[in-house]
C-alpha positions in Angstrom: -143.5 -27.0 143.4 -143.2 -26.4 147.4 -146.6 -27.2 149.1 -147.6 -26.5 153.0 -147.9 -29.5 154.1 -145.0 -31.2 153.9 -141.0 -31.5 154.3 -138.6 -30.3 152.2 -135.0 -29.2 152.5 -134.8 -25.5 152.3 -131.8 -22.9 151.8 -131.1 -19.9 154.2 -131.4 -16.4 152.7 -131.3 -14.3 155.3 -130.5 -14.1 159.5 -132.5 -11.8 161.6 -133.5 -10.7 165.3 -136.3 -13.4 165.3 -135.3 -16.3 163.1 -134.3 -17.2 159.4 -135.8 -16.5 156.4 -135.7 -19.9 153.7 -136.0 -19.8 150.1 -138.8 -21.7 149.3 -139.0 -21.0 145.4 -142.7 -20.5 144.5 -143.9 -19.7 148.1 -141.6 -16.8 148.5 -139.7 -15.9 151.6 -140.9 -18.3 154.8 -139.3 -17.7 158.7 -137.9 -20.1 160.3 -138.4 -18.8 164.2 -135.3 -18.4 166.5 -136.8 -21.2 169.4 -136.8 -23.9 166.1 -133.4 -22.5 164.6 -130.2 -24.9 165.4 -127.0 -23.1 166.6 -124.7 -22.1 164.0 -127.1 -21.6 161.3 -126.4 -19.1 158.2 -127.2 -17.9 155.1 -126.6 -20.6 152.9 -126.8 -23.7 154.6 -129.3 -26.2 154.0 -132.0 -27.2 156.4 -135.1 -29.5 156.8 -138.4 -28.1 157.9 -141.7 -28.9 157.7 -144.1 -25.9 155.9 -147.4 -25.1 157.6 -149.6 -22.1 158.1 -149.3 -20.1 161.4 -151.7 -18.5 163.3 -152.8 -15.7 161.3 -152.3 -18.0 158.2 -149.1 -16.8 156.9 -146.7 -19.7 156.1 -143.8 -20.8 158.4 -141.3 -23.6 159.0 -140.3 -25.7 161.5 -137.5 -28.0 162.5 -140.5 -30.3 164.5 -141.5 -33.1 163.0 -145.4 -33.5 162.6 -146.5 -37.5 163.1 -148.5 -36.9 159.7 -148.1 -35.2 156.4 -150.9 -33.8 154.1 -152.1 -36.9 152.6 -151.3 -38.9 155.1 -153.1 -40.8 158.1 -152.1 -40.8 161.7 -153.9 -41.6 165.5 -154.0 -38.6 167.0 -155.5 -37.6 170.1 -157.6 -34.9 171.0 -156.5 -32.0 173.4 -159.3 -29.5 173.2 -163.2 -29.4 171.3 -164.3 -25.7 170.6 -167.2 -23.9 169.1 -165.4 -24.8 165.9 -164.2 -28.1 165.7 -161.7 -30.2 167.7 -157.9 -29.8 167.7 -155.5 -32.8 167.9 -151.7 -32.9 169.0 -150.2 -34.0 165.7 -146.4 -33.2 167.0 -146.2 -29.8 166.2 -147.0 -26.1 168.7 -150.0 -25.9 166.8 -152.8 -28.2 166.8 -154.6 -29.3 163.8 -158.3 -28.8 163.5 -160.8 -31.6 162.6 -164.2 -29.5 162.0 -167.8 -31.1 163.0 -168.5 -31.5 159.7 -165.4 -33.5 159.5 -165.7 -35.7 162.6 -167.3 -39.4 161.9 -168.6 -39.1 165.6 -168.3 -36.0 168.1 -165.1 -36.5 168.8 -163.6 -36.0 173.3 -161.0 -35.1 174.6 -158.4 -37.3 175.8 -159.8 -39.9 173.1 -157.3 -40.3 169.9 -158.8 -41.0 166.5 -157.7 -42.0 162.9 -157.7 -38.8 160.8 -156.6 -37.7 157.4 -154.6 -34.8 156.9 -155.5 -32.4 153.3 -155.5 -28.5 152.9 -158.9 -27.1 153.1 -159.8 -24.5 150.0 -157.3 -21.6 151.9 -154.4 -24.2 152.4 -155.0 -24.6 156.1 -153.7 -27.9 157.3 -156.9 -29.6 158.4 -157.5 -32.9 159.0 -160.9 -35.7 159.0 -162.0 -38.6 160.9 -164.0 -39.9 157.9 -161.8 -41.9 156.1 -164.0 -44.1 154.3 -164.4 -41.1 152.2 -160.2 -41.0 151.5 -159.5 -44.6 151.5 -159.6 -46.6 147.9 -161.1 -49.6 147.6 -160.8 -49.7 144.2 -158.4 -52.0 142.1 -156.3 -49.0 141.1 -153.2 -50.4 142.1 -150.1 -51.9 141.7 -149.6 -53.6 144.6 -147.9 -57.3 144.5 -148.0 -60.4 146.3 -145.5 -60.8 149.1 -145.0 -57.1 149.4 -143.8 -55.5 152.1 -146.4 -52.7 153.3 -147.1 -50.4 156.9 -150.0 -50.6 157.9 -152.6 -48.9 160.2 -155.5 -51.2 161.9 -158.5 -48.8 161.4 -161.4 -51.2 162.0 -162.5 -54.9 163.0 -165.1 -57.2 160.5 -166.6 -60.5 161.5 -164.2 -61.8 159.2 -161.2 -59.8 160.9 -159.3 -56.4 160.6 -159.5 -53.8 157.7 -156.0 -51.9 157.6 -155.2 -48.7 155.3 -152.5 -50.2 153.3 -149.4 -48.0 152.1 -151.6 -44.8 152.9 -153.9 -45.4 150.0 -156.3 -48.4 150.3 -157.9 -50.8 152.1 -156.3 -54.1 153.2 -158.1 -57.0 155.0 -156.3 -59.4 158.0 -158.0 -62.7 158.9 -158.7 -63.1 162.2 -157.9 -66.5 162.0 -154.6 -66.0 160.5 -153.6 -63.3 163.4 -152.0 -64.3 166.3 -151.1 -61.3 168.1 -153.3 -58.5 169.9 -153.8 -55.6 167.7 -155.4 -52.4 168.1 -157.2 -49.9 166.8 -154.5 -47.1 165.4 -152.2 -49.6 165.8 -149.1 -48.9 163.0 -147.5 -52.6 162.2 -145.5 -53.6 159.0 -147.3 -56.1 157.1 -147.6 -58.2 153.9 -149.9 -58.5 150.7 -150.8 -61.9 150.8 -153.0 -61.8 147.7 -154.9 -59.5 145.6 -158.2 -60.8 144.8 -159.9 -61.0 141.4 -162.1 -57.8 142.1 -158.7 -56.1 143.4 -159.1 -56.4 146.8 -156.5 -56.4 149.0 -156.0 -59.6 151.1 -153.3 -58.9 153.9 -150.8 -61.2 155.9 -148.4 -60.1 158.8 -146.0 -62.6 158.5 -144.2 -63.0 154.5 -144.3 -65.9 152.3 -141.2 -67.0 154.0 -142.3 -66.9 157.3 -145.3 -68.6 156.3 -143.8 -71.4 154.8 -141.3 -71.6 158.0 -143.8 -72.0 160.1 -146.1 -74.9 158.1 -142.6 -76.4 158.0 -142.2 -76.6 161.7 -145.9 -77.4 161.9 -145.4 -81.0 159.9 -141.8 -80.9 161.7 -143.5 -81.3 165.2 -145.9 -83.6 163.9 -143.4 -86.1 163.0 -141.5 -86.0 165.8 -144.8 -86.3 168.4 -145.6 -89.8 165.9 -142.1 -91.5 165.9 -141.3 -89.5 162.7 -143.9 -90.6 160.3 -147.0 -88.9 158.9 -149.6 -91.1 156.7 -149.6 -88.5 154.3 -147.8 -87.1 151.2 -148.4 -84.9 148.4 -150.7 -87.2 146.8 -153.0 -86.9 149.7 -156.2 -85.9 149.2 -156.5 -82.2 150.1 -159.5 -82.9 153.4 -156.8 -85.5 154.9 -153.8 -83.4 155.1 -156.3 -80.2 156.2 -157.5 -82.7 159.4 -154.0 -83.4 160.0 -152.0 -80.3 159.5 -154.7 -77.5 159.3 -153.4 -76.3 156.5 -154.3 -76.4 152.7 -153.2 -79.3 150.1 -151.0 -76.6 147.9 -149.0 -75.0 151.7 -148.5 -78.5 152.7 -146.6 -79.4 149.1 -144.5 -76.1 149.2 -143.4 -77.0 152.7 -142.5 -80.7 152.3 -141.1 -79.8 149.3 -139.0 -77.5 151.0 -138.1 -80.1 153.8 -137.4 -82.8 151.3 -135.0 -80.6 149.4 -133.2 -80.0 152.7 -133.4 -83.5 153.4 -134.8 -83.1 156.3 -137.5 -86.1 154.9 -138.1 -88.5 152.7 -141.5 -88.9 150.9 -142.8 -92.5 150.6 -145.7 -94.3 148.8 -147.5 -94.1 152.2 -146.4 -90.8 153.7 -143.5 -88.9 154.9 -140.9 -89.7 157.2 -138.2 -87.6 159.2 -134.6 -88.5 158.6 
């Protein structure tokens, strides 16, 4: 079924004097206006458009491309607050409204803000700045470890910055484990790191891979600064290699496991040593 709100690839029915009607199966008959029409366009072809409500609420296409979908969240900015509500540039000639009832805080111009984009009970395209409300925190799920996800940093904790994961849940980044700026709103591509026993999303911006690479360089740098031994192996108790490595008993195995296979050491009854 076709739904305002989003994308689809649409038919053409029809040419006239101001645009192109599509077929758009259960919604009828929507125009596609001249100033978003391509050159060349005619009945028949095939063309993608996004579906939204114009402004005396009848639907309509367009060839822009909006920076958010229904059921989607994006950083917008705000262009103009009214008696009604604030409007946001979301990519499109119309603006999308985000009621007072629907703002977290009065929202200003000039300022951008995370929103959620959903059809309000007459299929207007309206979006919200409380997305605590939207976001799951549940562990209904099926996220995986090492997963590759987007993400959008939506908020900073003591312990470091929640993330809305895949559009649908919370994610959490240790600050200790970041080591590049982000920002609020910021979009970055990310990775599940592990999913906790009450579901909970633990997140990672580097993948397994990465993270292995770089305790492997870590223990690499060490030798080389301590004429290529290390009084440590993977018998070690776990506090000793931690002092020495900063890094836990079962990362430090993986990775001079790793390096052993690629003989890049040895392991000896009293620690490793680079080859």
């Amino acid at each position: 079924m076709i739904e305002i709100g989003s994308t689809y690839t649409l038919e053409v029915i029809k040419e006239t004097e101001f645009g192109v009607y599509l077929d758009a199966e259960n919604l009828g008959e929507i125009l596609l206006p001249n100033k978003h029409t391509p050159p060349g366009l005619e009945p028949g072809d095939p063309i993608e458009v996004f579906l939204y409500l114009d402004s005396e609420e009848r639907p309509i296409a367009t060839t822009q491309t909006p920076k958010a979908e229904v059921g989607e969240f994006a950083y917008l900015q705000v262009k103009d607050c009214t008696p009604i509500g604030a409007f946001l540039d979301w990519g499109l000639d119309k603006d999308v409204l985000v009621p007072f009832a629907e703002q977290h805080r009065p929202m200003v111009v000039g300022k951008s803000y995370i929103v959620y984009l959903y059809l309000d009970n007459q299929d207007r395209i309206t979006a919200t700045s409380k997305i605590d409300k939207v976001v799951e925190e549940d562990d209904d799920h099926d996220f995986r470890p090492q997963q590759a996800v987007d993400l959008i940093i939506a908020n900073s904790t003591d312990l470091g910055f929640k993330a809305i994961v895949d559009q649908s849940h919370w994610g959490l980044l240790y600050k200790d484990e970041v080591d590049q700026r982000l920002s609020f709103g910021q979009s970055i591509r990310g990775y599940i790191k592990q999913i906790r026993e009450d579901g909970k999303i633990d997140l990672s911006l580097k993948s397994g891979q990465q993270i292995r690479e770089s305790y492997s360089q870590v223990i690499q740098d060490y030798l080389r600064d301590h004429d290529g031994f290390a009084p440590v192996h993977d018998k070690s108790p776990p506090e000793q290699i931690a002092e020495l490595f900063d890094m836990s008993k079962g990362q430090f195995k993986k990775a001079i496991g790793g390096l052993f296979k690629q003989r890049v050491i040895t392991i000896e009854s009293d620690g490793i040593r680079l080859v």
